[in-house]
NUFI-217272 format. One record per atom (N, C-alpha, C, O): x, y, z. Coordinates in steps of 0.001 Angstrom, whole numbers, plus 524288, in hexadecimal, padded with zeros to 5 digits. Layout:
N
XYZ ...
This chain:
113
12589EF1E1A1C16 1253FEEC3DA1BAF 122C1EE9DCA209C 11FBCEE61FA206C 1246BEEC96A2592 12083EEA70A29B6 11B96EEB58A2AD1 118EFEE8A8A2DCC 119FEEEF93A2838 1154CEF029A2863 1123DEEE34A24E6 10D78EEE9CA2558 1153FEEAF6A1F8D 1124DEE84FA1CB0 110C4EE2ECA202E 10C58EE1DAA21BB 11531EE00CA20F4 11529ED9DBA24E6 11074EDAEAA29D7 10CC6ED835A2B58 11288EE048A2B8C 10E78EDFE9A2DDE 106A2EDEFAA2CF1 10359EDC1EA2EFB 1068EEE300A28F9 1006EEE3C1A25E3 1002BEDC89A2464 0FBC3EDAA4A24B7 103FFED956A2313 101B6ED5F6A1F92 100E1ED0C2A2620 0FD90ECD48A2646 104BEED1DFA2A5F 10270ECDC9A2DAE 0FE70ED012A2F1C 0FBAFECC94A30EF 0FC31ED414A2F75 0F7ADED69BA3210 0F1DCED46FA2E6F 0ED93ED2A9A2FB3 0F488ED5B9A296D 0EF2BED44AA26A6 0EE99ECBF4A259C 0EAA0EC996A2449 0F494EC95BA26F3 0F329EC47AA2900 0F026EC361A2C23 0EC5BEC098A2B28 0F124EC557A30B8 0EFE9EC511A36A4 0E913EC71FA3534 0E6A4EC317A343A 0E700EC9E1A34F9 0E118ECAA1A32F9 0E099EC613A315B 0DF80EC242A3412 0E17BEC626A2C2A 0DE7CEC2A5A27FE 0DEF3EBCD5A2C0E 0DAE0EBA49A2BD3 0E107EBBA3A2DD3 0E302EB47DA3049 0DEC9EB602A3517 0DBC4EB25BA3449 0DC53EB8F5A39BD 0D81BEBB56A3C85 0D491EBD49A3A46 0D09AEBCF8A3CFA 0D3BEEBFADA35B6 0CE0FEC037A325B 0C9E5EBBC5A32F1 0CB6FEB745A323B 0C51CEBC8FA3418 0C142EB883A32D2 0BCB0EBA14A2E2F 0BA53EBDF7A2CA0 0BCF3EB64CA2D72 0B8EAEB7E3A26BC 0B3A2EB673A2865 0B3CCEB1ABA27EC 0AEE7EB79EA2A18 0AB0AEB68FA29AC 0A61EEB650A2445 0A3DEEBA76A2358 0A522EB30AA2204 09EA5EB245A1D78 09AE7EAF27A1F5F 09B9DEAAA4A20E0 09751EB136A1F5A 092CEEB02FA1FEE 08F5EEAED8A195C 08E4AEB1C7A15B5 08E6BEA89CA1A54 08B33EA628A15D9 085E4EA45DA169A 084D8EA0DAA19B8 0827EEA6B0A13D2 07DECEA648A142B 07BDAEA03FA0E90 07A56EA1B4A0A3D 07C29E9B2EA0F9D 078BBE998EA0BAC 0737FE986DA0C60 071DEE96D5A109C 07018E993FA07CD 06B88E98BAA074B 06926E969EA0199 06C10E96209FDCE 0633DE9558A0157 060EAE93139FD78 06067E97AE9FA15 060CAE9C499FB68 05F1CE950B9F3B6 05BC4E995F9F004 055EEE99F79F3A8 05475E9E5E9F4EB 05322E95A49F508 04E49E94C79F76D 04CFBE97699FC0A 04895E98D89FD5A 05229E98179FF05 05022E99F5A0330 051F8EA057A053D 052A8EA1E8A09BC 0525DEA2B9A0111 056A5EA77A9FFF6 05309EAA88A036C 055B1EAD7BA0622 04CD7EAB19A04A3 04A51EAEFFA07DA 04AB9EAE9EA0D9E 0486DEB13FA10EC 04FA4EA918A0E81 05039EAA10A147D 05721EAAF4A14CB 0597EEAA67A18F1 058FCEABF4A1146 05DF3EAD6BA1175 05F30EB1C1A166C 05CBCEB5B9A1794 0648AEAF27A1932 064B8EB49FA1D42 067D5EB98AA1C43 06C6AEBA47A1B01 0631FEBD38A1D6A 06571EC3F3A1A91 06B18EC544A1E3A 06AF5EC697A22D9 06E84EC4CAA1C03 07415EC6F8A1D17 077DAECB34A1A3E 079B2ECAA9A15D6 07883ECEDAA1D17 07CB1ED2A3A1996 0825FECFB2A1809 08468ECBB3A19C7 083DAED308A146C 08832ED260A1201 08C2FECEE9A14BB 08E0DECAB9A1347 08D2CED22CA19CC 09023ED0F2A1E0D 08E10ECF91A23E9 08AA0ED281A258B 08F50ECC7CA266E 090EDECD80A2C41 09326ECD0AA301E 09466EC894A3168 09483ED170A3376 09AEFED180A35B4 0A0C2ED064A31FB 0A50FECE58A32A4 09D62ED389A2D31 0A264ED27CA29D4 0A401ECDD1A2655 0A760ECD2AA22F7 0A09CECB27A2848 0A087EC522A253C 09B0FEC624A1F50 0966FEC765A1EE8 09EE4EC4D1A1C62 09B00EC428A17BD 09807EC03EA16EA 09935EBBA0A178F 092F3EC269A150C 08E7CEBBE9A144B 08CF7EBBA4A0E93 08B65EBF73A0C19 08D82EB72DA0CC8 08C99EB295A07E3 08717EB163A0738 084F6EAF11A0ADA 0850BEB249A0429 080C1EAFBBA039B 0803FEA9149FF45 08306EA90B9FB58 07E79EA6859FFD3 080DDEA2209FBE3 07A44E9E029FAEF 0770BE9D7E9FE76 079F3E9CB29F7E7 07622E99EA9F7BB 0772AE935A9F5ED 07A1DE92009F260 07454E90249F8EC 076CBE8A1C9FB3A 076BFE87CB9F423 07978E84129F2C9 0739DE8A6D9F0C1 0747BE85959EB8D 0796AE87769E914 07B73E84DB9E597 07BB9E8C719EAEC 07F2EE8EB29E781 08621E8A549EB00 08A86E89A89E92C 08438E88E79EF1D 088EEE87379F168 08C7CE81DC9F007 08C02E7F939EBD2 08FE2E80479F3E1 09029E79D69EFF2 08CC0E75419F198 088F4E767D9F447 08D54E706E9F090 087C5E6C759F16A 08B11E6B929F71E 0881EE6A159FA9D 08FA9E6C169F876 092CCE6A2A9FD3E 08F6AE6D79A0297 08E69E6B32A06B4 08E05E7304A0190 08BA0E75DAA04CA 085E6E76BEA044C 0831AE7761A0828 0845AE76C7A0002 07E3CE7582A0100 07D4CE6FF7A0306 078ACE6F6DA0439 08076E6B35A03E1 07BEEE6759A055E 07EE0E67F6A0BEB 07D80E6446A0EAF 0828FE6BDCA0EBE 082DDE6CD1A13B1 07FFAE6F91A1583 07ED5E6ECEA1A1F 07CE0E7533A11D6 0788FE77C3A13EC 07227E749BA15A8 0705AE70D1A134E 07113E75C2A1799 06B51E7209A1A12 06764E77E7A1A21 062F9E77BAA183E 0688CE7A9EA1B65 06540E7DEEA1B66 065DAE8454A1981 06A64E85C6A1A29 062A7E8837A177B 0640FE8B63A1511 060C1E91CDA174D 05C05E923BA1694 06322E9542A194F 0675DE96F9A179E 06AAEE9576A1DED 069C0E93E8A2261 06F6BE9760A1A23 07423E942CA1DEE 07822E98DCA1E2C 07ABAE9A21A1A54 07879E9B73A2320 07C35E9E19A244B 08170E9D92A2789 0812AE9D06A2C4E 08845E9DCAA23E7 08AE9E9D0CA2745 08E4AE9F5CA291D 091A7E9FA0A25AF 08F7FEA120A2C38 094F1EA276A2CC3 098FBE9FD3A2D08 0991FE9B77A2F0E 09EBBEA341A2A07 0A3D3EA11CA28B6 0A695EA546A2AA6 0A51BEA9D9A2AA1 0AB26EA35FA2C89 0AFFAEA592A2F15 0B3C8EA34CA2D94 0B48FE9EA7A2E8C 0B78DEA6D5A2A52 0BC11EA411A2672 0BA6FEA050A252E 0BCABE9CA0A274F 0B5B1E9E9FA2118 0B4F9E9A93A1D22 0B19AE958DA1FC9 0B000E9180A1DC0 0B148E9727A2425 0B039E9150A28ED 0A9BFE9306A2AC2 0A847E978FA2B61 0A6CDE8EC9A2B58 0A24DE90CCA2DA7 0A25FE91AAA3303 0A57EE8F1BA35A2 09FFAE9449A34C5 09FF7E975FA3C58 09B04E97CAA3CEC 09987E97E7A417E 09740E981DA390B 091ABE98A2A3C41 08D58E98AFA3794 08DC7E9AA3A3335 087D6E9531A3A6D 084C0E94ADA355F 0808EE950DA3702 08053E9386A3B90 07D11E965CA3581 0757DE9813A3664 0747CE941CA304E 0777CE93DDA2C8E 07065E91F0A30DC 06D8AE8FDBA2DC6 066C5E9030A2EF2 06588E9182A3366 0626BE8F07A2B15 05EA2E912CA2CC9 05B64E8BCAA2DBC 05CCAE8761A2C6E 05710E8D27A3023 05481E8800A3296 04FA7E8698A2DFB 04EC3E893FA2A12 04DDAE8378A2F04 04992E8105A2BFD 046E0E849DA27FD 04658E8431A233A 04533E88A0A2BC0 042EDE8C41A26A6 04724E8FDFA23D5 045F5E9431A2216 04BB1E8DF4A238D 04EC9E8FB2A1F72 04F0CE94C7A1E18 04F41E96CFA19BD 04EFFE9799A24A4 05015E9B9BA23B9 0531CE9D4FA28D2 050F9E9CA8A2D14 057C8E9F5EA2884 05BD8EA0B1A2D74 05ABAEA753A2F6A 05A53EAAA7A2BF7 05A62EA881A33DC 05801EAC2DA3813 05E9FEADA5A39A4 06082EAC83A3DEA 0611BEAFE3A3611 065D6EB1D6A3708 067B0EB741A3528 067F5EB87EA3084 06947EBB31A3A51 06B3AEBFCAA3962 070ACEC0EEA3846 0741DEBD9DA38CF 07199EC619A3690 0783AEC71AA356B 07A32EC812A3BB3 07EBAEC6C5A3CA2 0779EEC9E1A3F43 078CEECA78A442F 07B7EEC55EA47CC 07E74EC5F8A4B89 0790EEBEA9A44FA 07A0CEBB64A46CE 080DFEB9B5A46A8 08442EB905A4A00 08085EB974A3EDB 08446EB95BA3EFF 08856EBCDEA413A 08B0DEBBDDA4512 08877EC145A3E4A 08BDCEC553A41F9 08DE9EC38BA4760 092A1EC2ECA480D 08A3FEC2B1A4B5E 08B4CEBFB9A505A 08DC9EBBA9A50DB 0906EEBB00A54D1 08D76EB6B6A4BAA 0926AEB329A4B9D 095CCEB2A2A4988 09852EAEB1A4AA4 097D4EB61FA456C 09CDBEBB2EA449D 09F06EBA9DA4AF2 0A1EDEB76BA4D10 09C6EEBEDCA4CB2 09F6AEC28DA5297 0A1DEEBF04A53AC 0A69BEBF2DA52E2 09E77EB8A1A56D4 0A0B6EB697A59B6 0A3CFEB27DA57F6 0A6A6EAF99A5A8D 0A2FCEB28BA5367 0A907EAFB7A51B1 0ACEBEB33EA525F 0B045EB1E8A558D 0AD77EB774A5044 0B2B7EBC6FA50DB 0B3C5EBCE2A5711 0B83CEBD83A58BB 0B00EEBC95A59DE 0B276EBC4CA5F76 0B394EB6E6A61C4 0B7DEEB680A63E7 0B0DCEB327A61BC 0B3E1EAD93A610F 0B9D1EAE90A5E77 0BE3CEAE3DA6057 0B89FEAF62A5B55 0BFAAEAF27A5627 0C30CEB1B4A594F 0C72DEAF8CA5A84 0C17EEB7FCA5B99 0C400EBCB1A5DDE 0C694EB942A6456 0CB50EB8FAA6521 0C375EB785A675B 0C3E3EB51BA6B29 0C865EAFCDA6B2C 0CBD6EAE83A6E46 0C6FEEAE28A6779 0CB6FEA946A65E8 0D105EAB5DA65AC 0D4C4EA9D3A6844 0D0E8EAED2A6269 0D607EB044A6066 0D97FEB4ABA65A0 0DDF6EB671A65D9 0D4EBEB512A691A 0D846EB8C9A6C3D 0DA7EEB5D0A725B 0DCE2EB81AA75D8 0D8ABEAF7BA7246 0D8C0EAC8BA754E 0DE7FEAA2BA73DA 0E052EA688A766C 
């Protein structure tokens, strides 16, 4: 029995310190040949691909420009690339990855303060 109480605050204690990272990519039907090439994952965070007519009218008339990459951390936005005039964004998986890290060490740093 204590080793059950125990397993179940343990797997509390995770889950309540877990951070969820997704990465959302929206973009046009029109402008799909500058879409940015991203794997499945990075740093473990899964990426969405979504296209702006499929969304609601509440978030397409906040997008201004396309494609639009964001990052979310537990449901919340933390970081966004959008592309410039020629509507096309100059963004690697290496970038993001890098603002992953330093949120987890920001987060890591907080919590040990």
């Amino acid at each position: 029995m204590k080793t059950l109480i125990t397993l179940i605050l343990l797997l509390i204690s995770f889950l309540s310190y877990s951070q969820e990272y997704t990465i959302v990519q929206i973009n046009a039907y029109w402008n799909e040949r500058n879409k940015v090439e991203l794997p499945f994952k990075v740093e473990g965070a899964r990426v969405i691909y979504a296209y702006l007519k499929e969304q609601p009218e509440s978030l397409q008339k906040q997008v201004k420009v396309v494609p639009l990459v964001v990052l979310y951390k537990d449901n919340k936005p933390l970081r966004q690339w959008a592309a410039d005039l020629s509507f096309k964004l100059n963004l690697t998986k290496e970038e993001i990855a890098n603002a992953i890290r330093k949120d987890k060490q920001t987060y890591q740093r907080a919590r040990s303060n």
